[in-house]
N, C-alpha and C positions, 0 to 999 in steps of 0.2 A: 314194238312200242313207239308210241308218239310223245313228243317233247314238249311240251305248254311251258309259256310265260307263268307267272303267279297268278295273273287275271283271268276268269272264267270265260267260255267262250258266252257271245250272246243269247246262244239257243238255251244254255245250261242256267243262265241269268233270270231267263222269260219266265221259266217255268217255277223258281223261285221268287221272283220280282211279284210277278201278277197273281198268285196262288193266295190270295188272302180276298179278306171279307170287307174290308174299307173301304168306302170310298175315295178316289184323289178330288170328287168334286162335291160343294157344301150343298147344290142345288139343282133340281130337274132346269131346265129352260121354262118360261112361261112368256104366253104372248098377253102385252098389253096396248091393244088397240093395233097400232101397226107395226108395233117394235117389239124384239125379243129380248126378254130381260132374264141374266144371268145374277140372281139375288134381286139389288136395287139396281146392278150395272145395263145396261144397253148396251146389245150386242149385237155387233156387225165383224163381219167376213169377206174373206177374198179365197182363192186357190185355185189352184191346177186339181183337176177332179183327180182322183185316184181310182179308177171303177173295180180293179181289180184286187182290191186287199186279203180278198176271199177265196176268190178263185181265177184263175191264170188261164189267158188264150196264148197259148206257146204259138206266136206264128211264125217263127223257126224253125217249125215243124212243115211248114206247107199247110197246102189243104187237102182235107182228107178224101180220098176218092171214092170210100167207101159210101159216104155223106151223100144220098140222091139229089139234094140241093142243087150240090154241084159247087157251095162255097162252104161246105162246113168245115172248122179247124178242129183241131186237138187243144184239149183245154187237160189242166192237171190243178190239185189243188198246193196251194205256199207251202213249203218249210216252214217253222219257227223262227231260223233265222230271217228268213226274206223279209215274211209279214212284220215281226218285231223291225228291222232295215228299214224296209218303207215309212212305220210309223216315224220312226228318231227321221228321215228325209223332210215330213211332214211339219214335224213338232219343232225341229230344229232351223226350217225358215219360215216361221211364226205362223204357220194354219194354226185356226183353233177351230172349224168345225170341216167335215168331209162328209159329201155324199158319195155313197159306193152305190156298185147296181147291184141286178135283182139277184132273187133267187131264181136257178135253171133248174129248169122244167124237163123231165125223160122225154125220151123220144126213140123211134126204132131204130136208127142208125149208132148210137151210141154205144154198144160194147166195141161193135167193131174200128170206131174212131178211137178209141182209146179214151170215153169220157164218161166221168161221174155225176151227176147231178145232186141240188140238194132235193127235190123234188121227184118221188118216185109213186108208178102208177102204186091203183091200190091192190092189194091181196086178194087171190080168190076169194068170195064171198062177203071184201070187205067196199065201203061205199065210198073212205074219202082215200084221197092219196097219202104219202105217208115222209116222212122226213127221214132224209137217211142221214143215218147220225155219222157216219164215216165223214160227210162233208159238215155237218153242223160244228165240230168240234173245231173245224177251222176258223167259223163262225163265231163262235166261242171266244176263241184266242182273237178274232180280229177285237170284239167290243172289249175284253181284259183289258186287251191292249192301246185301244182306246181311252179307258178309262188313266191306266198308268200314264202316257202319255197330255193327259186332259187335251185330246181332241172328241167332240164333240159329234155325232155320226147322224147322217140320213140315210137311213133305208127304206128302197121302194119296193113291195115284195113282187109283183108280177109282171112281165112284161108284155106291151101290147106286139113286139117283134118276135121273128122266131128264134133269133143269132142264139142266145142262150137257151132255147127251149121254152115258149111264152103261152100267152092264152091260147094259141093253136093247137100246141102239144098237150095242154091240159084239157080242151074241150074233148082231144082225139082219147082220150081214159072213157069217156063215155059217148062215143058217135057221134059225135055235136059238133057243131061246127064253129069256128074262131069266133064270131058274133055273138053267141051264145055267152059267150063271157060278160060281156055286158048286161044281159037277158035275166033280173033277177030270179025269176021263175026256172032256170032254168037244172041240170044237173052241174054245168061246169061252174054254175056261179055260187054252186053250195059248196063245191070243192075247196072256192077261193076262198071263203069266209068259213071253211073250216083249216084251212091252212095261215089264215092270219090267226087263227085261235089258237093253232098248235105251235105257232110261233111266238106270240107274245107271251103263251103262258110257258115255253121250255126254260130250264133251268139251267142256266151255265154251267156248264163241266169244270170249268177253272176258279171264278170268283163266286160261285154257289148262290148266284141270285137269280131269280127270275126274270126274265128277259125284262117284262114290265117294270122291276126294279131296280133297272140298268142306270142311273142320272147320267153314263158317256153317250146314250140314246138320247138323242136332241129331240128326233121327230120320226114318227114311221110317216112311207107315202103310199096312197094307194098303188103306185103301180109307175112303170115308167113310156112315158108317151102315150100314156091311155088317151088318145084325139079323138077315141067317140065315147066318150064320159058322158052319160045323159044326166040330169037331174034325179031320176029315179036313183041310181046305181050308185053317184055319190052321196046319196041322202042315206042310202041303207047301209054303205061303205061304213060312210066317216062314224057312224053312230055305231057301229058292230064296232069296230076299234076301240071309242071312245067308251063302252060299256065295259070292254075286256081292258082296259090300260086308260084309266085316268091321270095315269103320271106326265104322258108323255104328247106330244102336238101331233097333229094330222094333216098332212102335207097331200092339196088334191092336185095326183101326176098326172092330169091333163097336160096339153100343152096348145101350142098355136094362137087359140084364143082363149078368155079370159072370159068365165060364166057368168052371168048372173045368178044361176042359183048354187056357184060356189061361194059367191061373196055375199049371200044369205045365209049360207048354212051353219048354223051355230057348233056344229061339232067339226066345219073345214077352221084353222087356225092360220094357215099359209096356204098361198098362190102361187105357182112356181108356174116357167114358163122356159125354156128351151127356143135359143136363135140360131138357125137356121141358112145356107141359103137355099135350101129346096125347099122349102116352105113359104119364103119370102118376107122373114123377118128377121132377118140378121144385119140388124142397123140400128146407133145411138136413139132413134125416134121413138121403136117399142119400145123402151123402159120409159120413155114418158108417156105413151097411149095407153101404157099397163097400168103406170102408175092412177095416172087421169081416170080410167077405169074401174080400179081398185079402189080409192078416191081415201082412204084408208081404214078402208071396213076392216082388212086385214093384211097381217105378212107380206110384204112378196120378196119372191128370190128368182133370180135367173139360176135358175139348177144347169145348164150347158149353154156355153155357144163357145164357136172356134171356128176353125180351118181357113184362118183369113192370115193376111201378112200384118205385121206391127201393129202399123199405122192402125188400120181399122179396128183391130185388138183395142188398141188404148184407148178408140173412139167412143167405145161401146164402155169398158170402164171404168174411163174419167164418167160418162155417164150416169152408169149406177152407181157410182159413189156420189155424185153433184146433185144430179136433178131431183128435184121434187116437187111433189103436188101438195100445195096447202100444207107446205111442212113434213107430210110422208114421205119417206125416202125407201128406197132398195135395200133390205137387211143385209142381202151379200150373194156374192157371184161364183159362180166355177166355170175357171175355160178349161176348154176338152183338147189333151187328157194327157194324162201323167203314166207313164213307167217304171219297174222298179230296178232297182240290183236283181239280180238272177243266185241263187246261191252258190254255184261254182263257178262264178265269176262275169263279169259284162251285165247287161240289161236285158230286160224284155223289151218289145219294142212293139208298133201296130201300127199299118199304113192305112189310112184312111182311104176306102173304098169311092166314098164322096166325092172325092178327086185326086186322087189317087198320088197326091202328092205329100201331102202331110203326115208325120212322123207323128207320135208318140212323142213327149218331152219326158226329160231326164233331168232329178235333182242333182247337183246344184246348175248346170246346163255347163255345156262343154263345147268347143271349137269344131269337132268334128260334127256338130248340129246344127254349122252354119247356115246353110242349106233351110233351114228349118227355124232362122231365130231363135233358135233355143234358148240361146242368151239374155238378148233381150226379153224374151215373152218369161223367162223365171225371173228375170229382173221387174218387170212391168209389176209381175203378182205381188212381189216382196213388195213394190214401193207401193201399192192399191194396200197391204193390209195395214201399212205402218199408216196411208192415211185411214185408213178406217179404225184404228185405233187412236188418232188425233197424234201420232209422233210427226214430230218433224225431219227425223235421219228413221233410215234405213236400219233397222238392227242388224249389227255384222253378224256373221258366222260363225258358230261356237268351232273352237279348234275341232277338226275329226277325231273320233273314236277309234281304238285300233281295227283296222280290218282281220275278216277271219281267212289268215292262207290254209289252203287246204290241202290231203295229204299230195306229196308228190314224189312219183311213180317214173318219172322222165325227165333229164334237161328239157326238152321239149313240149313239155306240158305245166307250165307252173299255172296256178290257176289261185285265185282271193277272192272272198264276197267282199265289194269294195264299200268304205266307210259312207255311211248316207250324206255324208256331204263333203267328200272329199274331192277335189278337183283332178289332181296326182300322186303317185307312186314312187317311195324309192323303195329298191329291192336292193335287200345284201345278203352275202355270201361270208360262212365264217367254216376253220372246221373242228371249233367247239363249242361248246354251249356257251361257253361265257367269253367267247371272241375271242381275238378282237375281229368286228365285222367290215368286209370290204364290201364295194357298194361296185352294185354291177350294171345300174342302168335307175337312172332319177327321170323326172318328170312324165312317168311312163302313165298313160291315161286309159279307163277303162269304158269311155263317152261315146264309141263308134255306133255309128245304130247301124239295124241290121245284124248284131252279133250271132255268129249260128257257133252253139257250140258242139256243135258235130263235127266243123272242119275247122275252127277257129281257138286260138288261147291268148292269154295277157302276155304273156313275154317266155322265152326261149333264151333257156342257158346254153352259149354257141361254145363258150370255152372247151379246151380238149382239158377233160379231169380225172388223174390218178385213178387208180383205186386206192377205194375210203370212204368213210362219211364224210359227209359236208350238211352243214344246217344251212337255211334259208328263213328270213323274216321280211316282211313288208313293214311301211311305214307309209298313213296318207299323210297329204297337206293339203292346205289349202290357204287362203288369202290371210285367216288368224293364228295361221302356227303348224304344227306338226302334231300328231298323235304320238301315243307311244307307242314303242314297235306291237308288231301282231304276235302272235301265239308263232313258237317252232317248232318248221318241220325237218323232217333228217330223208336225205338219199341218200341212199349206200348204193356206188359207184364200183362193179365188181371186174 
């Protein structure tokens, strides 16, 4: 038997909290002219992307050498707790909107990686591929929890890369080749626009709405880095969306440059454009060439840029928050990329291939992410949304939530999903439920990156201990207080 505080744990919370049919928000988004307007409000954004709220690249794991590639990882889909954690990281340093990535596409190396996709080829005898509901329902839980939250979500559904399984693996369902995606004539390109049909019109398994009648769905986007978007493909795109889901904007995932017949097309609503330095635009100048460009026929948003130090971070920032053309300005930015809490304890983490030096950032940022600005670069985002919401201070940090410790089996292994915004740890030891509790290790921090929790745990009880029970509880903190303790657990020391 396990010992619980009176407080439910999170997971148990979710599944009550977001089980209902309400909305938390009064209004879809609508664009007018160049700005998104939330009611009569105008709405602008900042954040650290989260790409992962859906589905997880454990790269903890290595890479798989199953994988012909030769770089594929193991991916796995969230817990309840994690995804609900990540949101409160989100909601709690003022994001209000987040674009995640796509949906992953099957592919042959996949059972033996250890990986599920939301995308699966189709059935003997059948023509389009098919949704597998095992990962939708995560899917599910991420917009719920969205909505509870009142973050705001972009989704792009295909990729033009293979990392998740993209237009490559989807042409390869019918012999066709990656290009073919683009090819409206083609079979891959019927696939696509029957998978955004079976997307927008599925029905949430938790809040009982129709994908379409989501208002935590800001914007669907065609797809993510689509760089050979012709005119044909988004003209057929944005109008297939826009016949199946009049509720919601249509985001054209081009990137690089900036169309003219997207800033024609009466069913594109947003520009998004992705900075770079392989591509050669990752500098403060494109948001005004884009803008200039865009001139304010429509939306625009920087949907990524990153893997630079500070300085240039803030360069590109101060940017799209400041400049504008004839009064149009940047609705709002995401630098790459965010990780979460892991549910038995530490973070995920992802080193950027790009150059090979950049981490993954971690809410609220922590000292061992030196290395990596952590600090700064979650500080820079907090102080871009509080200006883009016109405050003048920073919003502090709401006290942490209690963290969830989990059972424990060893001194040697204590293990907590730590509070979405907790900085540090104190851990006590009692040996009874109602204390009194001695404290066996304070400021202890769950920030390292790199965490492998194969070989790795949060703290280690070194004391020599009777036999008996003993309870243990954590407690986070951070800069506005303490939580209240976590849920207890009990070892029996034999």
């Amino acid at each position: 038997m396990q010992y619980r505080n009176s407080f439910k744990k999170i997971g148990l919370l979710a599944a009550l909290l977001i089980a209902h049919h309400t909305h938390a928000f009064d209004d879809f988004i609508k664009r007018d002219g160049s700005l998104l307007k939330d009611g009569g409000k105008t709405l602008r954004f900042a954040g650290l992307q989260a790409p992962e709220l859906h589905r997880i690249e454990d790269d903890a794991k290595g890479v798989c050498k199953a994988d012909p590639r030769g770089w594929g990882q193991y991916f796995k889909w969230p817990t309840a707790d994690e995804q609900e954690n990540w949101f409160q990281s989100l909601a709690f340093t003022g994001h209000k909107v987040m674009r995640t990535y796509v949906l992953s596409v099957e592919q042959e190396s996949d059972p033996l990686c250890q990986r599920e996709t939301h995308i699966s080829k189709p059935l003997a005898g059948e023509q389009f591929p098919r949704l597998n509901e095992d990962a939708m329902v995560h899917y599910d839980r991420m917009i719920a929890l969205a909505d509870k939250y009142k973050i705001r979500l972009i989704l792009p559904f295909i990729d033009h890369w293979p990392w998740w399984g993209g237009r490559e693996q989807l042409a390869a369902f019918y012999g066709e080749q990656a290009e073919d995606f683009y090819n409206t004539e083609s079979k891959t390109y019927a696939a696509y626009q029957n998978i955004i049909k079976q997307v927008i019109n599925r029905k949430n398994t938790i809040t009982g709405r129709l994908y379409r009648d989501e208002k935590a769905i800001m914007a669907w986007e065609t797809g993510n880095e689509l760089k050979d978007t012709t005119a044909s493909f988004l003209q057929k795109t944005a109008a297939h969306i826009k016949s199946l889901d009049p509720n919601h904007l249509v985001v054209d995932g081009n990137y690089i440059q900036i169309h003219d017949f997207a800033i024609k097309d009466p069913n594109v609503d947003i520009i998004s454009n992705h900075y770079y330095e392989n591509v050669g635009n990752l500098t403060p100048a494109t948001v005004t060439a884009d803008l200039r460009k865009i001139a304010g026929n429509k939306v625009y948003i920087i949907g990524e840029f990153g893997l630079l130090d500070i300085a240039q971070l803030s360069a590109i920032a101060n940017a799209a928050i400041e400049q504008d053309y004839h009064g149009h300005k940047t609705a709002g930015f995401f630098i790459w990329g965010l990780r979460g809490h892991r549910h038995d304890g530490g973070f995920y983490w992802h080193l950027e291939p790009a150059n090979n030096k950049t981490y993954s950032y971690h809410i609220p940022g922590f000292q061992e992410g030196e290395h990596n600005e952590e600090l700064a670069v979650v500080d820079l985002v907090r102080k871009s949304i509080a200006a883009l919401n016109g405050d003048k201070n920073v919003a502090p940090l709401p006290k942490p939530l209690p963290p969830i410790l989990r059972p424990i089996t060893s001194q040697a292994n204590i293990r907590w999903m730590g509070s979405a915004v907790g900085r540090n740890y104190r851990l006590e030891r009692a040996t009874n439920l109602e204390g009194p509790w001695k404290i066996l290790a304070e400021k202890i921090s769950d920030g390292i990156n790199r965490f492998d929790p194969a070989t790795m745990t949060l703290f280690t009880d070194k004391q020599q201990l009777s036999k008996g029970v003993y309870y243990y509880r954590v407690i986070a903190i951070n800069e506005s207080g303490e939580s209240a303790p976590s849920n207890i657990e009990k070892l029996e020391v034999r």
